[in-house]
C-alpha positions as CSV (number, residue, x, y, z in Angstrom):
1,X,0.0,0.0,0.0
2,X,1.2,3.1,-0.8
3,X,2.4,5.6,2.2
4,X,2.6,9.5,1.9
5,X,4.4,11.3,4.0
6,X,4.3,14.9,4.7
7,X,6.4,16.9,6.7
8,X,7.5,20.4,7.6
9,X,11.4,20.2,8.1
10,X,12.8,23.4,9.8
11,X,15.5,22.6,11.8
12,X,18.6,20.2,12.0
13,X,17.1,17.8,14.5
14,X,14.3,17.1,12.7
15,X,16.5,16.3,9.7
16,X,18.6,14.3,11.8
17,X,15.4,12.3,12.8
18,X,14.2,12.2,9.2
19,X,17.8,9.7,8.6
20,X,17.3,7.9,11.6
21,X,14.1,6.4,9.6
22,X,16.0,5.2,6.6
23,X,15.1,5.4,2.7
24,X,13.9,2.5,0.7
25,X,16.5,3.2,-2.5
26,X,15.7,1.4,-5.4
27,X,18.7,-1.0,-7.0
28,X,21.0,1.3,-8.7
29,X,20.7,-1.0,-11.9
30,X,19.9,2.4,-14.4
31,X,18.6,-1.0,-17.1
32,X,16.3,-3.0,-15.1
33,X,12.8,-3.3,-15.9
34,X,10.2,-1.9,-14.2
35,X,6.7,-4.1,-13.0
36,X,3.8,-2.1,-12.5
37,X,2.4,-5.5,-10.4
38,X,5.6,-4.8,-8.4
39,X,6.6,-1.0,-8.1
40,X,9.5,0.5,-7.0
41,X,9.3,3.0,-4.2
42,X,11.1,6.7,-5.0
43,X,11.6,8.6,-1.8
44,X,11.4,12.4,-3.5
45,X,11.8,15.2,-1.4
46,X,10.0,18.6,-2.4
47,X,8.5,21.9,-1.7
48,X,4.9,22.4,-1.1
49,X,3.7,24.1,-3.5
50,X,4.1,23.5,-6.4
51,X,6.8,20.4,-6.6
52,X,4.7,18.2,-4.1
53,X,1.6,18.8,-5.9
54,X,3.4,18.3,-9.4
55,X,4.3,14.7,-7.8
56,X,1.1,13.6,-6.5
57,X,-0.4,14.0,-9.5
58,X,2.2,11.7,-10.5
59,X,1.7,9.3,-8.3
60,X,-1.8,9.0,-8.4
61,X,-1.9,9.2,-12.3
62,X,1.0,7.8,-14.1
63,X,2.9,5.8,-11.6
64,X,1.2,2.9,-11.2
65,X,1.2,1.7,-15.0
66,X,5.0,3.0,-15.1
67,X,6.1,0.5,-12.1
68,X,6.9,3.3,-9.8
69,X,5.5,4.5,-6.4
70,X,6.6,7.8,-4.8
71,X,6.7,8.6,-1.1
72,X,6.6,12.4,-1.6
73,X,8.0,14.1,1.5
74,X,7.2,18.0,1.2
75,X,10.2,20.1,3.2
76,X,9.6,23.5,3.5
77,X,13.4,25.3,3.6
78,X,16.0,25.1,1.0
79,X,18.5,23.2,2.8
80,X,17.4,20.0,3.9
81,X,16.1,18.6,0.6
82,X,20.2,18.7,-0.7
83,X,21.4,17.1,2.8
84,X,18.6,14.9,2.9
85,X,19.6,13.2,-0.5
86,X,23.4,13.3,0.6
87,X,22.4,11.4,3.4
88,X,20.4,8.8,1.7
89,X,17.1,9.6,3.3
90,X,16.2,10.9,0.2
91,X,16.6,8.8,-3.2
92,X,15.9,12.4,-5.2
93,X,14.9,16.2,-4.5
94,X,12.8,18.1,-6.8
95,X,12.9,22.3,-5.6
96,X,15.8,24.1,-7.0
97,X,17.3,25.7,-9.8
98,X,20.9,25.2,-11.8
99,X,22.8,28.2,-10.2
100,X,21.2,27.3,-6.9
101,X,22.5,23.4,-7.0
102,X,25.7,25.0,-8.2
103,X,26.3,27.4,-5.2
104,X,25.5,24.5,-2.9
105,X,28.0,22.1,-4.3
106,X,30.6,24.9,-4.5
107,X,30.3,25.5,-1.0
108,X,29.1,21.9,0.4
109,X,30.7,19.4,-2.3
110,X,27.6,17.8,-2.8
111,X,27.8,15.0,-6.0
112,X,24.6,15.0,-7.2
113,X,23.0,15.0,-10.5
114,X,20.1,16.4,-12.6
115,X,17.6,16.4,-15.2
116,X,16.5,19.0,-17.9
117,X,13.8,21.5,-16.3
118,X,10.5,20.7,-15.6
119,X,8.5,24.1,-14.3
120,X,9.4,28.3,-13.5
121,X,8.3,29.5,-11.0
122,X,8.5,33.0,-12.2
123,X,9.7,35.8,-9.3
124,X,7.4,38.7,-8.5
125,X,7.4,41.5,-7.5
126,X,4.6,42.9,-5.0
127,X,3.1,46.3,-3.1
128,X,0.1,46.7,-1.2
129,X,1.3,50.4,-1.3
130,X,2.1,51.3,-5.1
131,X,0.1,50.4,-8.6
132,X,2.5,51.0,-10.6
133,X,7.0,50.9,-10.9
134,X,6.5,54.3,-11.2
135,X,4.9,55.1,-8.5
136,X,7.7,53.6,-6.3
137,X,9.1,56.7,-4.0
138,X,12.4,57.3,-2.9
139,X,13.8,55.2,0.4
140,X,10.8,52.8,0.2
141,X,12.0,50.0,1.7
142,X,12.2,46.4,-0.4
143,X,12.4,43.0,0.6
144,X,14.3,40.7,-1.1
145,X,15.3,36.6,-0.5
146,X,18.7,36.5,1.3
147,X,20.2,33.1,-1.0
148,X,22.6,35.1,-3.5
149,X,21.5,33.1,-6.7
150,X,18.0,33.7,-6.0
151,X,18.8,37.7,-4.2
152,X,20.4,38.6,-7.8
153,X,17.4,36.9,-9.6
154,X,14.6,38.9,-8.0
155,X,17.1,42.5,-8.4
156,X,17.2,41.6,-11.9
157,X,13.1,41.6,-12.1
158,X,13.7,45.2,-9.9
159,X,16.1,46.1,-13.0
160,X,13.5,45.1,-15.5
161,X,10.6,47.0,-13.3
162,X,12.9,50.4,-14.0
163,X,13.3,50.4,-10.1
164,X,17.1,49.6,-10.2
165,X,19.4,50.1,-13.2
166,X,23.1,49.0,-14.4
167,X,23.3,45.4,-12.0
168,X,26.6,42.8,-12.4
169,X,26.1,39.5,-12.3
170,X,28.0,39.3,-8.8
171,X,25.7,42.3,-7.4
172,X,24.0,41.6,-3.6
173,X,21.8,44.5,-1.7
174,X,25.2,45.1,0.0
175,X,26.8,46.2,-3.5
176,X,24.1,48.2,-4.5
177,X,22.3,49.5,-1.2
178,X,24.5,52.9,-1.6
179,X,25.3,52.9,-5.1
180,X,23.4,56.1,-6.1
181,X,24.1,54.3,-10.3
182,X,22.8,51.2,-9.4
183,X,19.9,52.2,-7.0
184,X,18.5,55.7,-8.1
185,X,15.9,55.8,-5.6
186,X,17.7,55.0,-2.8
187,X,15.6,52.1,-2.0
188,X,16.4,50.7,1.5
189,X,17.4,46.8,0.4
190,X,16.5,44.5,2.6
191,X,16.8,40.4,2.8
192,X,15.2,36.9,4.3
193,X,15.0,33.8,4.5
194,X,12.7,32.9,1.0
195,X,9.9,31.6,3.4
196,X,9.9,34.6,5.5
197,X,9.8,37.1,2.7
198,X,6.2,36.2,2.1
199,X,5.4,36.6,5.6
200,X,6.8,39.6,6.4
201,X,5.2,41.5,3.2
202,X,1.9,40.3,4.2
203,X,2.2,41.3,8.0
204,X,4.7,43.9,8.3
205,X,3.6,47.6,7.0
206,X,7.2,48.6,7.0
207,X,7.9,46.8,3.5
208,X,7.0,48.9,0.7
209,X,7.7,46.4,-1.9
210,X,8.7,42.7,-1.9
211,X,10.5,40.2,-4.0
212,X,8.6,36.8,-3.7
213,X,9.4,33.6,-4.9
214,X,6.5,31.6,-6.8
215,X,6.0,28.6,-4.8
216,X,5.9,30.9,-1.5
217,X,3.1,33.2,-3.8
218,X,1.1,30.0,-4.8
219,X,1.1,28.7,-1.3
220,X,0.3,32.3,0.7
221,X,-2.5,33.0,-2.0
222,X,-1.3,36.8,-2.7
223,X,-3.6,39.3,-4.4
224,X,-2.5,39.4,-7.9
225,X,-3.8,42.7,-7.6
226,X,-0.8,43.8,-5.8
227,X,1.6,42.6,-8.7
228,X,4.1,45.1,-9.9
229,X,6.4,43.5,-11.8
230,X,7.0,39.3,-13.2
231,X,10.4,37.4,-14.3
232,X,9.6,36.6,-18.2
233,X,9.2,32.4,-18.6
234,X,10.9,32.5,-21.9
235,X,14.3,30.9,-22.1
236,X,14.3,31.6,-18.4
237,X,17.2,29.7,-16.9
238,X,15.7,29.1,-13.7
239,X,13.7,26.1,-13.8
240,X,13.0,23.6,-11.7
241,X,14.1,20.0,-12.0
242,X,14.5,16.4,-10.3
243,X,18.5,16.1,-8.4
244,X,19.7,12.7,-7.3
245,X,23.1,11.6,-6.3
246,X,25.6,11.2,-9.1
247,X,25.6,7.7,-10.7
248,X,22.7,6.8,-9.0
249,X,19.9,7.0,-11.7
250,X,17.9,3.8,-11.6
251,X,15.5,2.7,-13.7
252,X,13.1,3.9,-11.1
253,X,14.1,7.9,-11.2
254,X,14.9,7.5,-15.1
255,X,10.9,6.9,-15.2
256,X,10.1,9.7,-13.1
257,X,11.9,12.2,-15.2
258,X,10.5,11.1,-18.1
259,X,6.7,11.4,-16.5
260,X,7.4,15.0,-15.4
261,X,8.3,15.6,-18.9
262,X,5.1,13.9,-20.3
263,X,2.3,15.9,-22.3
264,X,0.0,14.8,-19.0
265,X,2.2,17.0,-16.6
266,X,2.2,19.8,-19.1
267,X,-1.2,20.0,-19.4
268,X,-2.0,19.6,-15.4
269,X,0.9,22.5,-14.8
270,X,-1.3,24.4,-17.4
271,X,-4.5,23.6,-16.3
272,X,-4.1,24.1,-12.6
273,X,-2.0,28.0,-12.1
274,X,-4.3,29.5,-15.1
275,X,-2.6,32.9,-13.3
276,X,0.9,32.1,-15.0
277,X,2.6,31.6,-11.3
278,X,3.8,28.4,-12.3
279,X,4.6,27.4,-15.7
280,X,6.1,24.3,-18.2
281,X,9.7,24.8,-18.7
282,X,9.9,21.7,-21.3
């Protein structure tokens, strides 16, 4: 019978627990064939909204005839999916982004692989206080997420917005907080943790504007009323895909990468954010 768990992981005990359980890794064998009368379990690790949901449709759609089975375990920060599948709790992770996986092995040594995008989640820019860019005044203050690949990411969508101008690649809100070039308006740069970003727009009146990611704007249910400004999904870099520890593709994630890349997850990706907040990247 097929088990879903769901958990909130937030801290390093709870991750530390989360081992202590074990994973159920299918046989590394990247040729063996699948039985649908005998599935493999696929421990997959992902964020809420949308990842999980993308899975569970998955699972209860295209799985069973494909011989798989996924125990989708929904994690909430940014960190313990990677340390998770390091450990071997984890047989795959599905919640980041290439420049995101390749800060984290840069600085953590992780050897993990990857497959070709499956969703954007495009970043957005919000204010309960302006309509408009333009209307943006001088000093407001702007919240932004406090990971450098994704920090750059949503001051890039401020570039595009008119709202900062002239950005390197290598930028932070440290770089540009006093540079009168790079941040005309003197905006007062602020940064968070991605999943606090969307709860400090919502309940603190101090932030004029605020960088969100899309998962965290899916889950909170924002206004799209309060929308100033959206990353473009065309050619955008920053997809979403399916990780799993290098030379570790069985026949069991091989499967599961090819179902997220089927016509059926297109269409339920389409079908279910109508609003644009999550989108096919294949």
């Amino acid at each position: 019978m097929r088990k879903k768990l769901t958990l909130a992981i937030t801290g390093i005990a709870t991750a530390l627990a989360l081992t202590a359980c074990g994973s159920s890794s299918p046989s590394a064998d990247a040729d063996a064939t699948l039985d649908p009368a005998n599935p493999v379990t696929i421990k997959v690790g992902a964020s809420p909204v949308p990842q999980a949901q993308i899975l569970n449709y998955i699972d209860e759609n295209l799985a069973k005839d494909a011989g798989i089975d996924l125990d989708v375990v929904e994690i909430d920060d940014y960190v313990t999916p990677n340390t998770s599948l390091q450990d071997g709790t984890l047989d795959a992770n599905y919640f980041q982004t290439e420049a995101y996986l390749k800060t984290e092995t840069e600085e953590k040594g992780y050897k993990f692989a990857h497959g070709a995008g499956i969703h954007v989640e495009p970043m957005t820019v919000f204010s309960k206080t302006f309509n408009d860019p333009k209307d943006v005044t001088e000093g407001t203050t702007v919240l932004l997420n406090n990971d450098p690949v994704n920090q750059i990411r949503g001051m890039r969508v401020l570039e595009q917005a008119g709202l900062l101008q002239n950005l390197a690649d290598d930028d932070s809100i440290l770089s540009v907080q006093d540079d009168k070039d790079k941040n005309p308006l003197s905006l007062q740069l602020k940064d968070a943790n991605a999943e606090q970003v969307v709860q400090y727009y919502k309940n603190d009146k101090s932030i004029g504007v605020a960088v969100i990611n899309g998962n965290f704007i899916v889950q909170a249910k924002l206004n799209k009323d309060e929308i100033l400004a959206q990353e473009s999904g065309e050619n955008n870099p920053n997809a979403n895909f399916l990780t799993w520890r290098d030379g570790e593709e069985t026949a069991a994630i091989k499967k599961l990468e090819e179902l997220l890349h089927s016509d059926e997850v297109r269409s339920y990706i389409e079908e279910t954010w109508t609003d644009g907040s999550v989108i096919p990247a294949f």
